[in-house]
C-alpha positions in Angstrom: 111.6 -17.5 52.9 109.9 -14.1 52.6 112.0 -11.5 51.4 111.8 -8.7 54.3 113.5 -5.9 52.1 110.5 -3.7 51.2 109.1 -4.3 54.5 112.9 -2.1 56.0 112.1 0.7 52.6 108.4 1.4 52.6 108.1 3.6 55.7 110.6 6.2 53.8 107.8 6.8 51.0 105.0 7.4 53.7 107.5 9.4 55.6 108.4 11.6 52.9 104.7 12.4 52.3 104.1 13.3 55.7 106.7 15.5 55.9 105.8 17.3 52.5 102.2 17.5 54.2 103.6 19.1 57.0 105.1 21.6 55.1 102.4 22.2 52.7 100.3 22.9 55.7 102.8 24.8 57.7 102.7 27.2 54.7 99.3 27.9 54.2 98.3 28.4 57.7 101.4 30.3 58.6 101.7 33.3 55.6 99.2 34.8 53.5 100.1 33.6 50.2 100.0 36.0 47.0 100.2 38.8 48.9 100.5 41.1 45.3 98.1 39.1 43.6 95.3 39.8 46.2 96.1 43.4 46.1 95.9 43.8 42.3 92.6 42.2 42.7 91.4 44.4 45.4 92.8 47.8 43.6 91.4 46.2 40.2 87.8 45.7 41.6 87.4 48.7 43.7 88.4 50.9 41.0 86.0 49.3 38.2 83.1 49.8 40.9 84.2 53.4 41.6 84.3 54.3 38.4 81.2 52.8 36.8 79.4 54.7 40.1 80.9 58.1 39.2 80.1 57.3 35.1 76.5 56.6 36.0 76.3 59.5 38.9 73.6 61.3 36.9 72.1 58.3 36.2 71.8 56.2 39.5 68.6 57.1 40.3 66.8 55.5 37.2 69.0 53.0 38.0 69.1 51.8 41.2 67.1 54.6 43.0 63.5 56.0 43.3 63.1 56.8 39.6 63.5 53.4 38.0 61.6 50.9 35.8 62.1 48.4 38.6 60.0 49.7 41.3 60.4 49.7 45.1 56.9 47.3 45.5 59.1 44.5 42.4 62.4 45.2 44.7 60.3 44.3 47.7 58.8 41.0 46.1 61.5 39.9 44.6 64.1 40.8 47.6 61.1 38.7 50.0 61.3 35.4 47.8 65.1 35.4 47.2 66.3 36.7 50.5 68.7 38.9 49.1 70.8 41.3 51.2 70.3 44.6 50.2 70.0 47.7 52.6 68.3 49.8 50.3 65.2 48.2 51.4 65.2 49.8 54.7 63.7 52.7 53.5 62.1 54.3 50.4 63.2 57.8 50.7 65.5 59.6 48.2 68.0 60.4 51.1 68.5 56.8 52.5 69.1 56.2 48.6 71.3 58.8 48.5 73.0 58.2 51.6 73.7 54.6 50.1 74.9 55.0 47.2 77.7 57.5 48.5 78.1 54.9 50.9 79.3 52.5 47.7 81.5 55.4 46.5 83.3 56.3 49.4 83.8 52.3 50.2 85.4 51.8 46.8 87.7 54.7 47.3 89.2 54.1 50.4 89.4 50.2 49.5 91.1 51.2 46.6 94.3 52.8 48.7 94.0 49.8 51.4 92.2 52.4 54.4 91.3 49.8 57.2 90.7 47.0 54.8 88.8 45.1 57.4 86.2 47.4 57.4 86.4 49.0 53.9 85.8 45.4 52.6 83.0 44.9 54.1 81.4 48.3 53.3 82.5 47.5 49.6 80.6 44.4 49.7 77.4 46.1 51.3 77.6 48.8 48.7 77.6 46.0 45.7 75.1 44.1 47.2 72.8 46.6 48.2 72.6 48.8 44.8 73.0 45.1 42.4 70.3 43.6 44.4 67.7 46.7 44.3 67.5 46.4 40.3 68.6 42.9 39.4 68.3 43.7 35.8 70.7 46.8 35.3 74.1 45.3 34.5 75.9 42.6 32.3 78.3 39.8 33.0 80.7 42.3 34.8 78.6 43.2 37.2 78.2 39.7 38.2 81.8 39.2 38.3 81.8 42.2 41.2 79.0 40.7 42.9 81.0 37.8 43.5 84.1 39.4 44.2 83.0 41.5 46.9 82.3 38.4 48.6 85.5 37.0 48.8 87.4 39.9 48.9 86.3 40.0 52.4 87.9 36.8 53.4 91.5 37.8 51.9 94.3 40.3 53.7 94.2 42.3 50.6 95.6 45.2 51.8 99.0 43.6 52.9 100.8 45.1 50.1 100.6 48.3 48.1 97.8 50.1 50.7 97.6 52.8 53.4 97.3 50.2 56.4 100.8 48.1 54.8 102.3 52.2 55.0 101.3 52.4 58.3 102.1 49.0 59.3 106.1 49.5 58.5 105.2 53.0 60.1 103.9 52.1 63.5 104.3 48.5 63.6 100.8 47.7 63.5 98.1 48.7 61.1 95.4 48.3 63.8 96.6 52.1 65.4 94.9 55.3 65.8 91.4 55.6 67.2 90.1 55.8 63.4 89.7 51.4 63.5 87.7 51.3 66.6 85.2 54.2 65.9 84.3 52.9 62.5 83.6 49.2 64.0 81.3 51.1 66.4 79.3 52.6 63.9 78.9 49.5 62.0 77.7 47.4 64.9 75.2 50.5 65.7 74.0 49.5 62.1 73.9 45.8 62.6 72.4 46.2 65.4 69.1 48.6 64.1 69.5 46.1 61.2 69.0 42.9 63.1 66.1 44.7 65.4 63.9 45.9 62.8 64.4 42.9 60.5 66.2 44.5 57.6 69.0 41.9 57.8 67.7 38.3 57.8 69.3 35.5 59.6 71.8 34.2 57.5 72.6 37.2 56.7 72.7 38.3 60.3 75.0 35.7 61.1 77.8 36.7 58.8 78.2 40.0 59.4 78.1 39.6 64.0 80.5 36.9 62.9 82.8 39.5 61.0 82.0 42.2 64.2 82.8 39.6 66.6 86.1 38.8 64.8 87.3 42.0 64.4 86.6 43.0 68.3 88.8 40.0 68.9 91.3 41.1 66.5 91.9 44.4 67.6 91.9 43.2 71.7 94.3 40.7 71.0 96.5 43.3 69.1 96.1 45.5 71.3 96.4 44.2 75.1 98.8 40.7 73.8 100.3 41.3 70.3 102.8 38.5 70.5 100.6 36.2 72.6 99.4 32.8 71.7 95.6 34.4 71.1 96.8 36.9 68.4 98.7 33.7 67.1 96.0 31.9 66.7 94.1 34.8 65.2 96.6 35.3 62.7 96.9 31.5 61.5 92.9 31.9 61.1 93.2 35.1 59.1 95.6 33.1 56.7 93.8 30.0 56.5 91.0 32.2 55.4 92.8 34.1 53.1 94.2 31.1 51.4 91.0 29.6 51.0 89.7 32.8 49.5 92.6 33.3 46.7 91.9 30.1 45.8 88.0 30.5 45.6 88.9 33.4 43.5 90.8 31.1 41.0 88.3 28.4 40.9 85.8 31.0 40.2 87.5 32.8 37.1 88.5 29.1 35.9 85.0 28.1 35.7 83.8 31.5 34.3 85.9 30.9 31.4 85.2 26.9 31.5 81.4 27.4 31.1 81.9 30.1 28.9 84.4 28.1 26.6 81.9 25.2 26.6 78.6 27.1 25.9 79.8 28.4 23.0 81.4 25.2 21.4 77.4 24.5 21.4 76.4 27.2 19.9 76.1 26.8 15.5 77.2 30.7 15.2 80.6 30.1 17.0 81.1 26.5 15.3 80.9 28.2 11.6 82.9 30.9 12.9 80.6 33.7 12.3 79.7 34.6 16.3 81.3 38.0 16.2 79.9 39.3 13.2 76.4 39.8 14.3 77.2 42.1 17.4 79.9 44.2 15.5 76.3 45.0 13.7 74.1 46.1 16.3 74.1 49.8 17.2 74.4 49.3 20.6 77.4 47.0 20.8 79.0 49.6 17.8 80.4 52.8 19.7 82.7 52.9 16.7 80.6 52.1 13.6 83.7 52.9 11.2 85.9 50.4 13.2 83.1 47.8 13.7 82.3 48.0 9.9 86.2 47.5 8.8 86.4 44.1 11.3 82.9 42.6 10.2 84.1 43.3 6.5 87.0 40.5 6.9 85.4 37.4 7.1 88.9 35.8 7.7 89.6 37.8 10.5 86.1 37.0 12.0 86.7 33.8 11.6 90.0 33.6 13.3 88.9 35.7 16.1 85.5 33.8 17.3 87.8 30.5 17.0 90.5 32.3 18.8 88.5 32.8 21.3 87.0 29.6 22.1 89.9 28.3 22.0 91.6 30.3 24.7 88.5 30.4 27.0 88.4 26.4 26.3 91.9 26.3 27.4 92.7 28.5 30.0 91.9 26.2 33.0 94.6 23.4 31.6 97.4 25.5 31.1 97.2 26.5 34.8 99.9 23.1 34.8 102.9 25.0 32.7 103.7 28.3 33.8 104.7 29.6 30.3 101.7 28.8 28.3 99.5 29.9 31.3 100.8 33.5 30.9 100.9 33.8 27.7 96.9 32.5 27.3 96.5 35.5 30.7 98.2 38.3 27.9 95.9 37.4 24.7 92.7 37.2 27.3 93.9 40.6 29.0 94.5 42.2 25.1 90.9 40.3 23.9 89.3 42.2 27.3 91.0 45.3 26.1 89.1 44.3 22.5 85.7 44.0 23.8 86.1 47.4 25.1 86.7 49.4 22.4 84.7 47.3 19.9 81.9 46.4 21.6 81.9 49.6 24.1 81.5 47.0 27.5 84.8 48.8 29.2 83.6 47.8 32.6 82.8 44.4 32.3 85.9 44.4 30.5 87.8 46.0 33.7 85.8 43.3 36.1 87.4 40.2 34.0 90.8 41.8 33.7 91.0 42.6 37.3 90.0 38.8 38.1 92.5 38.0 35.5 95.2 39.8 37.7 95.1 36.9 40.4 97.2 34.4 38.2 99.6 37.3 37.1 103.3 36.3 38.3 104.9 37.4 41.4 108.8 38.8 39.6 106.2 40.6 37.0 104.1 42.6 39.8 107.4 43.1 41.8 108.5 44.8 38.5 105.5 46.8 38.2 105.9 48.0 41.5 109.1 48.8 41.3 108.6 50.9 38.0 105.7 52.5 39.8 108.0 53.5 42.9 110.7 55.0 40.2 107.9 56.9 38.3 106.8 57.9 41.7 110.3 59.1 43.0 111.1 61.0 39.6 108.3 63.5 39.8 108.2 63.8 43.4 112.1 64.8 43.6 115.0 63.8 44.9 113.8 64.1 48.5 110.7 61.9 47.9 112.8 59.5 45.9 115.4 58.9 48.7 112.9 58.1 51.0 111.5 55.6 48.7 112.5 52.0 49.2 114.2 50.5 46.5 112.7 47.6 44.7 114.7 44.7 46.7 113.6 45.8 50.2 110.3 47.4 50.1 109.8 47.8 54.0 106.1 48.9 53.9 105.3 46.6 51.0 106.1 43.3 53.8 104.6 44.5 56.8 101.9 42.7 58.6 99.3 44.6 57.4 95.5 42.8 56.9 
């Protein structure tokens, strides 16, 4: 006889898998996870663009302008074989120049407090691109890091938390109000439409931001003329999907930065001996403190321990994404190595770029209590009428509204 007994079990396994699937997937497609994450990353990025742009004001146009080594006839060459977006290519006059590059500042600024994130991201991403991609050699590994932030930052709802559109979400009920939305879109597909005409933006290229244009006219009818109707349904499980997908691109990417990092240097005979750091702590232009530089490269021990330390933790990283407590406390010694690189080795913004990319694997109760302390702060100097009116740290109203 053939025992029938699994035969009456198995289909509760299978079940039970289902079911978790149909959570797991209810989840993703129906909130936008790490809403505080994505908005650390946002403020952390915007703010290390908009202040390496206002540090290198006087600068910009040896940089990325008229005036540098790289010359508009190399751009052009080199933009023609890579088809690389940059609008700075339009034109070779000091104004469009000008015009662009406070483009990229004003972007950064108003992406920084959340002002119509939809269209603020975007314009943040045209700004990097367009000034990286003029002079591909002005910039370190930090710059690359924004580069590819920019990109994705487009794809999150960023701005659902801790922004001016989340404030006047909870406000109105909608962030998509006011005339302010609608005018701006207008402007930019009077722009990508003089782009697309005269060939300044190439196909792909073209593509991507008519598909963005499209999306957002879609968006803002849908919110506007049926706001609880199946379309703006659908349009919101979209937007999450693609937000999801997005946060997690943003892992993958800082996991691999430090992966291939990690693993390069293993190879290298200067970080197996333990000497790596020694030789930059000697270079002028890695030494804005020569006193300090001169006491650490003195300790071999300490040399020792700190290029080891930090293969180590670069090496590691990635794995400890499994347990929760090792995880953050590898985040704190990269943050506080960051914060290292810095001061010794004067590279604040490429140190700003990792910690901000850092910032996405930050936990949820320790942002809620930054915010929290931040409201406080906020409500003890404005008063007692501004701190009356400011939600307490278990039901921040603007902080959950369905903002982008």
């Amino acid at each position: 006889m053939v025992d029938r007994a699994d035969d009456r079990v198995s289909p509760a396994p299978a079940a039970a898998v289902r079911a978790a699937l149909g959570r797991w997937l209810a989840r993703i497609s129906g909130e936008a996870l790490g809403p505080y994450q994505s908005a650390v990353v946002r403020i952390g990025f915007s703010a290390t663009w908009l202040l390496f742009l206002l540090r290198e004001f006087p600068n910009r146009r040896e940089l990325y302008g008229p005036d540098g080594p790289w010359s508009w006839q190399l751009a052009e060459r080199l933009v023609d074989s890579n088809h690389a977006f940059t609008v700075l290519m339009w034109s070779h006059s000091t104004l469009w120049f000008e015009s662009v590059y406070a483009l990229a500042l004003g972007s950064a600024a108003l992406l920084l407090v959340g002002w119509r994130t939809r269209a603020t991201s975007v314009l943040f991403m045209v700004g990097v691109l367009s000034l990286q991609n003029r002079s591909v050699f002005m910039g370190d590994g930090g710059d690359n890091v924004i580069h590819l932030m920019a990109m994705y930052l487009v794809l999150t709802r960023c701005a659902r938390v801790w922004s001016l559109d989340a404030r006047r979400a909870a406000r109105t009920g909608s962030a998509a109000t006011g005339a302010a939305g609608p005018v701006l879109w207008a402007v930019l597909g009077l722009l990508l439409a003089y782009g697309g005409l005269t060939g300044g933006i190439g196909g792909g290229w073209l593509a991507v931001f008519l598909t963005l244009w499209v999306a957002q006219g879609l968006w803002w009818t849908a919110d506007r003329y049926e706001p609880d109707g199946e379309g703006r349904a659908t349009l919101d499980v979209i937007a999450n999907l693609l937000h999801n997908a997005g946060l997690l691109i943003i892992m993958v990417e800082v996991c691999l930065i430090y992966a291939t990092a990690g693993w390069y240097k293993i190879q290298g005979s200067r970080w197996q001996d333990g000497t790596a750091l020694y030789y930059p702590l000697g270079l002028d232009y890695f030494s804005p403190w020569p006193g300090l530089s001169g006491l650490l490269a003195g300790s071999g021990t300490l040399v020792m321990l700190l290029t080891y330390g930090t293969v180590i933790v670069q090496v590691a990283f990635p794995f400890t994404l499994f347990n929760r407590r090792i995880k953050n406390v590898l985040l704190v010694v990269m943050m506080l190595e960051h914060t290292g690189i810095a001061v010794l080795l004067g590279l604040p913004f490429f140190s700003l770029a990792m910690i901000a990319a850092d910032a996405v694997f930050l936990p949820t109760v320790f942002l809620l209590w930054l915010g929290a302390r931040a409201r406080a702060l906020r409500g003890r100097a404005g008063g007692p009428r501004d701190a009356a009116r400011t939600p307490g740290p278990r039901a921040p109203a603007q902080e959950y509204a369905p903002a982008p």
